[in-house]
C-alpha positions in Angstrom: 6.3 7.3 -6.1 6.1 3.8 -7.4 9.5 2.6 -5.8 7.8 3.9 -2.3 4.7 2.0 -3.3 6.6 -1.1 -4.2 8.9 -1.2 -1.3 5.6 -1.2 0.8 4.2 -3.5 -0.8 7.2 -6.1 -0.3 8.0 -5.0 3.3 4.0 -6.3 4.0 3.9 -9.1 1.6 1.8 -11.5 2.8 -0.9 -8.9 3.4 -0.1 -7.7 -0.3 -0.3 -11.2 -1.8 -3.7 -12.5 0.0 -5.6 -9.0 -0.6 -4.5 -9.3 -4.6 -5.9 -13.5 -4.2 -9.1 -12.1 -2.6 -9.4 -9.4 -5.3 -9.0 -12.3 -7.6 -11.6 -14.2 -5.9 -13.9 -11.5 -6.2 -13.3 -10.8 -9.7 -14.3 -14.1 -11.0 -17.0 -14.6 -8.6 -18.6 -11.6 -10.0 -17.1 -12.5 -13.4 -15.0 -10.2 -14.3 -12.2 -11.2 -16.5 -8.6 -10.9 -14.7 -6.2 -10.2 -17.4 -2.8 -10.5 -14.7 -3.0 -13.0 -12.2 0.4 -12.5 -11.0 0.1 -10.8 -7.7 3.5 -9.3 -6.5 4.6 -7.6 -9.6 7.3 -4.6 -9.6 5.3 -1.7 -10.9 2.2 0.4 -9.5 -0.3 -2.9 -9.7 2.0 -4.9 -7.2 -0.4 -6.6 -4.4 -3.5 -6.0 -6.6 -5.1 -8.3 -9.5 -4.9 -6.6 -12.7 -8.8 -6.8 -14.0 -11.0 -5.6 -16.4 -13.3 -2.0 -15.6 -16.3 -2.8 -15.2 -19.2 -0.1 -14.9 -22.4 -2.3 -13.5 -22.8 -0.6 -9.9 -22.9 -3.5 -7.9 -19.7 -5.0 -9.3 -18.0 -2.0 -9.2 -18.5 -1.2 -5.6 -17.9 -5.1 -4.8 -15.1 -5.8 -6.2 -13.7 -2.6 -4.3 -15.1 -3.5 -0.9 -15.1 -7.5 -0.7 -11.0 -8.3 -0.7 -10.7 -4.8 1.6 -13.7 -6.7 4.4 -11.7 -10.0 4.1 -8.4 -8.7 4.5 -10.2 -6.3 7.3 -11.3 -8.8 9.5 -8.6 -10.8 9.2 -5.8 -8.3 9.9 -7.6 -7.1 12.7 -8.1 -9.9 14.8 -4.2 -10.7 14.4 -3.2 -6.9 14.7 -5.3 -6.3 18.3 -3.7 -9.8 19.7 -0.4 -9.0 19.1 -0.8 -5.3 19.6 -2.4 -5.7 23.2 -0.7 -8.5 24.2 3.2 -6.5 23.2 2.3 -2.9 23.9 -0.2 -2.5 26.3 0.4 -5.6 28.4 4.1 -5.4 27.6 4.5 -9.3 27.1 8.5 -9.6 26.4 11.1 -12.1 25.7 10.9 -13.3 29.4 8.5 -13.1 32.1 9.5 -10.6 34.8 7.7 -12.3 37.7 9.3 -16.0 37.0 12.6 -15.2 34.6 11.3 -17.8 32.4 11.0 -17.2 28.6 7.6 -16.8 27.1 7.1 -19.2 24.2 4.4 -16.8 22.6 6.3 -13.7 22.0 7.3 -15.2 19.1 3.9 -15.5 18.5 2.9 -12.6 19.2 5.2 -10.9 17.2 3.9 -12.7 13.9 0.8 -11.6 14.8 1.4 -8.2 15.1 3.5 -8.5 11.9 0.7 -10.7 10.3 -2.8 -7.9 11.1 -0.4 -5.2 10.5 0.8 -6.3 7.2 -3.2 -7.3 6.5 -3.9 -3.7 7.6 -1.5 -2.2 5.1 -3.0 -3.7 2.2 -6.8 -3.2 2.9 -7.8 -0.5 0.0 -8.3 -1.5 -3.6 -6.1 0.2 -6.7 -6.6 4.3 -6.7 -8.4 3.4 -10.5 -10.6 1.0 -9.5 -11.4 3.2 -6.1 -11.9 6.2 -8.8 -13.8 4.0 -11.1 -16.1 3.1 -8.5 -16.7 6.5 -7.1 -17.4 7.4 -11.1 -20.2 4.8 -11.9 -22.0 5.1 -8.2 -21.8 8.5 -7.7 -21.7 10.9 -11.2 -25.0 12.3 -12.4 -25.3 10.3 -14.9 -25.5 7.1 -12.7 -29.3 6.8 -12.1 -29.0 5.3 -8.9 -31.3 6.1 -6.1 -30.6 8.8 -3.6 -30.7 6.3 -0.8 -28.4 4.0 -2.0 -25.5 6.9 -2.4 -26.4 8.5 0.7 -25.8 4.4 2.6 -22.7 3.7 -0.2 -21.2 7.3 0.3 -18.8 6.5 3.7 -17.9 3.2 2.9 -16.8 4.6 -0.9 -15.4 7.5 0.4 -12.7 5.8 2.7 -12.1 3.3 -0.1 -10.9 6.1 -2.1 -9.0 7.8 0.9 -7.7 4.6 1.8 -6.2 3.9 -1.6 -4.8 7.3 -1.7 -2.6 6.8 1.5 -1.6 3.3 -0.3 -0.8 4.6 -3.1 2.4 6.8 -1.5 2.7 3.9 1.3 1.3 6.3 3.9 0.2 3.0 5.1 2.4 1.3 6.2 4.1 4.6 7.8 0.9 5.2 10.0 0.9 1.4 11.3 4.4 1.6 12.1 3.8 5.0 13.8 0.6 3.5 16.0 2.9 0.4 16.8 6.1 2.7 18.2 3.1 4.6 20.3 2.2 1.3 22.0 5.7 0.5 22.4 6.9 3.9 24.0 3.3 4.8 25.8 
């Protein structure tokens, strides 16, 4: 399990490695002591920033849901250009109506390697997810009804999210929506 995990984690790197800096960022904005800082280790924390549990609420669910937005709404931005622009308007290598070759497939292939790779990496560690769903939602929490009924999706596909990352289900189901464009 932690070879597939790794190998996922290296074929999507650079999504790997900025989702592990904004965890980082996170963590000492909301002061939490990082006790790892490298980011693309060879063991079941590769792509993540090894940190301290903490069990304040906010914190908790922050520094879960933070580096997953960032990476988010970067990844898809990049993921949907490249994705439209090489599957659904089938941009290629040269242009069918002129026979001239397009400069930005090149482009648009690092984009669509770029959001997808951002895409891969958007869920935090399976503990912390855990951790998280532990302090905000356990009977022993105290918080207030409303605030788990509004915090209950968004925790709740944190921890499915981090699930499918932890086996690199991932990366599997972006490469499986990308071959769809391609074929459909």
């Amino acid at each position: 399990m932690t070879i597939i995990y790794v190998i996922s984690k290296l074929l999507t790197f650079p999504g790997a490695y900025l989702k592990a800096f904004w965890e980082h960022v996170a963590c000492r904005m909301l002061g939490i002591p990082v006790e790892n800082s490298d980011y693309l280790r060879l063991n079941e924390v590769c792509g993540h920033a090894e940190h301290q549990l903490t069990h304040s609420k906010a914190k908790t669910f922050l520094v879960c849901f933070l580096p997953s937005l960032f990476n988010l709404l970067l990844g898809a931005s990049m993921f949907v250009t490249g994705y439209i622009n090489l599957c659904l308007l089938d941009i290629g290598l040269t242009d069918p109506a002129s026979k001239t070759k397009v400069i930005f497939f090149a482009v648009y292939i690092a984009l669509l390697y770029l959001g997808s790779s951002l895409l891969c990496n958007l869920f935090p560690m399976y503990e912390d997810a855990l951790n998280m769903w532990e302090t905000l939602f356990a009977r022993s929490s105290g918080m207030n009804i409303i605030l788990k009924i509004v915090l209950f999706l968004p925790a709740a596909v944190l921890i499915a999210g981090s699930w499918l990352e932890r086996f690199g289900l991932t990366v599997l189901l972006t490469a499986a929506a990308i071959a769809v464009g391609i074929v459909l």
